[in-house]
Steps between C-alpha positions, in 0.01 A plus 500: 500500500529197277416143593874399534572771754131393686648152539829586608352704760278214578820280595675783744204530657523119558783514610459711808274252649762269427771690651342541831396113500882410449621740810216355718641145399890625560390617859303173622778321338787660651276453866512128437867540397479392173726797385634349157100504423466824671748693270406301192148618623607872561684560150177393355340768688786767479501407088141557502516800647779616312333433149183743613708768634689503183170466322392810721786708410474353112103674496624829683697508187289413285253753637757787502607388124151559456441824695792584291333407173167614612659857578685544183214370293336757706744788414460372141162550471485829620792546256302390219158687655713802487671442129123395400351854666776665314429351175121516594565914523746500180192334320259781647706764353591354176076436454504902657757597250309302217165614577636867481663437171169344347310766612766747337517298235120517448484848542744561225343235273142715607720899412595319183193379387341845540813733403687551193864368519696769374259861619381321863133657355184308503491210231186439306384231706480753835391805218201282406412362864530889607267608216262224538453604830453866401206340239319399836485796684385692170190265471491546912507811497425724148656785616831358494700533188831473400718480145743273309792636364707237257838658413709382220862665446572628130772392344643281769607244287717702327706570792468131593678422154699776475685533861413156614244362776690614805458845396148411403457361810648829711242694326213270596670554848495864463124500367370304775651728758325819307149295513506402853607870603238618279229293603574514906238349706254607240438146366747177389788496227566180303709354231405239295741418301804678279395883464151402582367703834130486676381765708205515727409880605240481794182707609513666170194731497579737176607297165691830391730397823607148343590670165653821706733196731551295105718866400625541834654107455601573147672849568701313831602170257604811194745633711859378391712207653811430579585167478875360460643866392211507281174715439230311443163649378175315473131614538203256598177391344191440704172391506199621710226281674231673727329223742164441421200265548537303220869363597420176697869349404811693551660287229225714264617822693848474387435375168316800413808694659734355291290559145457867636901496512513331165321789379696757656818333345426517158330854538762589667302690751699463809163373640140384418159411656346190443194477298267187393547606162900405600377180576298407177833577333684315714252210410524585182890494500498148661275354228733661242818374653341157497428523110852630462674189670318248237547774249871486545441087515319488147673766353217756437718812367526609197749755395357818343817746283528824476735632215817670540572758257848680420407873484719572251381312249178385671619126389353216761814427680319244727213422760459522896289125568219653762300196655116430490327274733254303318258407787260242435184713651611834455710549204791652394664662820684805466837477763464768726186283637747227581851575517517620843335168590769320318763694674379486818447103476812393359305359143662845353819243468351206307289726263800730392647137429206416271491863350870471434480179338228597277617869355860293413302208329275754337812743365682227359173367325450849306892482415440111377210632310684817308276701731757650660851648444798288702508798698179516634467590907214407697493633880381337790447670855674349795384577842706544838430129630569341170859701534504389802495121478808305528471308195377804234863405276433194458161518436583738283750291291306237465200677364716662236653164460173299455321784274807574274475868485820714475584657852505844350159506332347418901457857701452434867288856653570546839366781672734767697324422865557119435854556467569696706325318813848319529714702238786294659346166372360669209840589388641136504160337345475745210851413390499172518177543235685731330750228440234222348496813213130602636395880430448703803249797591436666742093601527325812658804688517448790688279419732729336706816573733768360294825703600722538204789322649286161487384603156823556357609097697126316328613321200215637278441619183194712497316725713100469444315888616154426686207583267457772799751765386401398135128583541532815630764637301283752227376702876896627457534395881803388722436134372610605128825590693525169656455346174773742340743385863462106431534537144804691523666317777419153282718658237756533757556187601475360157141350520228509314157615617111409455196683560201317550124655496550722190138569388523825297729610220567802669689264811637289192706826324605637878623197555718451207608838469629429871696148380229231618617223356198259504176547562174298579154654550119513373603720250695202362290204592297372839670149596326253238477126564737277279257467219485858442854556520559245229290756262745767620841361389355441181505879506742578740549899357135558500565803712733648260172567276315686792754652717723842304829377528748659279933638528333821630373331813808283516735834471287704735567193742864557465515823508315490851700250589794664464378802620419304818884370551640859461277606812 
């Protein structure tokens, strides 16, 4: 109540007091007859009472107005209390429902930490933390032992390239599934990363079972696969570890793994055992490939030729530029020491660049000097990832551009398992070097898988036979025939044909009498460093003094040749 209605009050009250005064007055008035001040008198009285019982009924009002109020504030505050409990329980559930979803949330963010996206097998963070703890109860206990198996697919890149990733991703599918069936609860599968699998075999007490379970894994991955109508074939690589004291760091474990796979790649072995003699290569291997990055940097190589001669006339027709690795500790390298390295780290790419570059300048300096004849040919080798890279043409261009050298004195060698890891690609990349005017051969014939119908599509113009079938042609074995085949089927198709490793006359006649075209060998020359070769085109039919070249040989040739065609 507010001071106004506290005074108001104040004055009804006052006014009953006042009321009952005025009737008393009316009554002793109207005794004495004094009834004009008698009424006067009583309306005071009557108007006093009147005023509080309309005041009276005025507050029941007021009171019921506030009942009233009172009730449906009231009813509106259990309203609200019940709106509030309702949004109160909404809230609950939402903070149930979110709580739910976090911890679903971090459960998947926890599977894919540990699994591999596209298998659902262990990753190589939960492969390590799995082997680590393996490590432990070794050292615990030394009669526990178990093995590391790294697996590496052959050729899986080819059927990335060739078919495309979701085929090569089927088959990674496909593998996985083999692995984990293989493996059971007998230890943990993982993938690491693109064809790259870890396996950890458990309670291993005989090493002859790890290597017995390594064939069991490669026969189940051999069998065929049939992927997008389709048959897929691949085989596996793998390396061996056997748990032993002197692994503290499972990172050590599987780096040992992986060299013993390394080794059972290029051995082509199907599978191999680690040994620490592995690892000094390894060591070894790493030193080299650091030489070989600031070799490529500073341009260490130097280009060593070895001659091409025409067997007919046993004229130098040319030179294949083989590369040297001057190291500044060790010497001259030869390239099967680093090669492989080159290939496998990508530096193969900038060093063909450099070798290129340096056999055109060199060519076109001999023809500048009267050196050479205008028709000179020096070859250079091309691997699979320099064919590979997306700007080979114009590389290419430019470095016949740059050196000046006539497109059809260069001779790019490209061996038959380079092209035909994509044959598909190969196809479209050899002819658009075949339209710069470039020379193309193809190197190690025969020891690849070339089908003829991809044979007859490469734009080439030579087929090279591998100093294999050349060496042991005088034992009159199947390998003479092979030579005989290629040679043969090169006149077919209209191309011509060089054999390489000729050491003896007696390979030098068989091949002429069989139509060799070209040939390149000890017998001729070892591959001679540029200041040597210099000496040589001063004298470039130096052979025709030493070597019995006359028309008999060259019609005996015919005659076998033609005796050849009519079979």
């Amino acid at each position: 109540m507010d001071k106004k209605d506290k005074l108001i009050n104040l004055y009804f009250l006052l006014l009953l007091p006042l009321g009952l005064i005025a009737l008393v007055c009316a009554i002793l008035l109207a005794q004495h007859r004094d009834n004009t001040s008698a009424l006067l008198t009583l309306s005071v009285g009557v108007v006093c009472f009147g005023l509080i019982v309309l005041r009276h009924f005025r507050y029941v009002g007021e009171i019921k107005v506030k009942a009233a109020k009172a009730e449906t504030a009231e009813r509106n505050r259990a309203e609200q209390a019940e709106i509030h409990v309702t949004e109160l329980e909404h809230y609950v559930a939402e903070l149930e429902r979110s709580s739910q979803m976090l911890r679903e949330s971090r459960e998947r963010f926890r599977h894919a930490a540990y699994h591999d996206s596209l298998t659902g097998l262990a990753n190589r963070i939960q492969f390590i933390e799995h082997l680590r703890s393996e490590l432990e109860k070794t050292h615990a206990n030394a009669e526990g032992k178990f093995a590391v198996l790294f697996l590496d697919l052959n050729r899986f890149k080819t059927v990335n390239d060739s078919l495309g990733h979701s085929v090569g991703d089927k088959l990674i599918l496909d593998v996985a599934v083999r692995l984990a069936e293989a493996v059971g609860e007998k230890g943990m599968v993982s993938r690491f990363s693109g064809d790259e699998f870890a396996i950890l075999i458990e309670d291993v007490v005989d090493p002859h079972e790890s290597v017995r379970f390594a064939e069991y894994i490669n026969d189940k991955i051999a069998v065929p696969y049939s992927l997008d109508g389709r048959q897929i074939f691949t085989t596996a690589s793998i390396g061996i570890v056997f748990s032993h004291p002197r692994y503290t760091d499972a990172e050590d474990l599987l780096r040992d793994a992986d060299i013993a796979m390394y080794y059972a790649k290029q051995t082509n072995t199907g599978h191999v055992i680690f040994d620490q003699i592995m690892h000094a290569r390894a060591v070894c291997l790493l030193e080299l490939e650091t030489d070989l990055r600031l070799a490529v940097e500073k341009s260490e190589f130097e280009l060593y030729y070895q001659p091409l001669v025409n067997l007919d006339n046993v004229e130098l027709m040319g030179f294949e530029a083989l590369v040297r690795w001057n190291h500044p500790s060790r010497g001259l390298i030869t390239p099967g020491e680093f090669i492989s390295i080159a290939e496998t780290t990508g530096l193969i790419i900038p060093m063909t660049a450099q070798l290129l570059r340096m056999a055109c300048t060199q060519v076109v300096d001999w023809q500048k000097r009267g050196l050479a004849r205008p028709s000179m040919v020096v070859s250079v080798n091309l691997s699979a990832a320099y064919l590979d890279q997306p700007g080979i043409i114009d590389q290419l261009r430019t470095i016949v551009f740059e050196t000046g050298i006539a497109p059809e004195c260069l001779k790019l060698e490209i061996t038959e398992s380079a092209v035909m890891e994509n044959a598909e690609n190969a196809v479209k990349v050899l002819n658009r070097i075949k339209e710069l005017g470039v020379r193309i051969s193809i190197d190690d014939f025969g020891t690849g898988y070339s089908s003829l119908s991809y044979l007859h599509r490469f734009p080439i113009d030579m087929l090279k036979i591998d100093r294999s079938f050349v060496s042991s042609m005088e034992e009159g074995s199947e390998n003479g025939e092979i030579v005989r085949t290629v040679i043969a089927l090169a006149k077919a198709l209209n191309l011509g044909v060089i054999a390489e490793g000729i050491e003896s006359i007696h390979q030098f006649h068989q091949l002429r009498i069989l139509g060799c075209d070209y040939g390149q060998g000890y017998l001729f020359s070892r591959p001679i460093p540029v200041a040597e070769v210099n000496k040589l085109l001063e004298d470039p039919h130096r052979w025709q003094n030493i070597l019995p070249v006359n028309d008999f040989g060259v019609i005996a040739r015919n005659l076998e040749y033609t005796q050849l065609r009519l079979q």
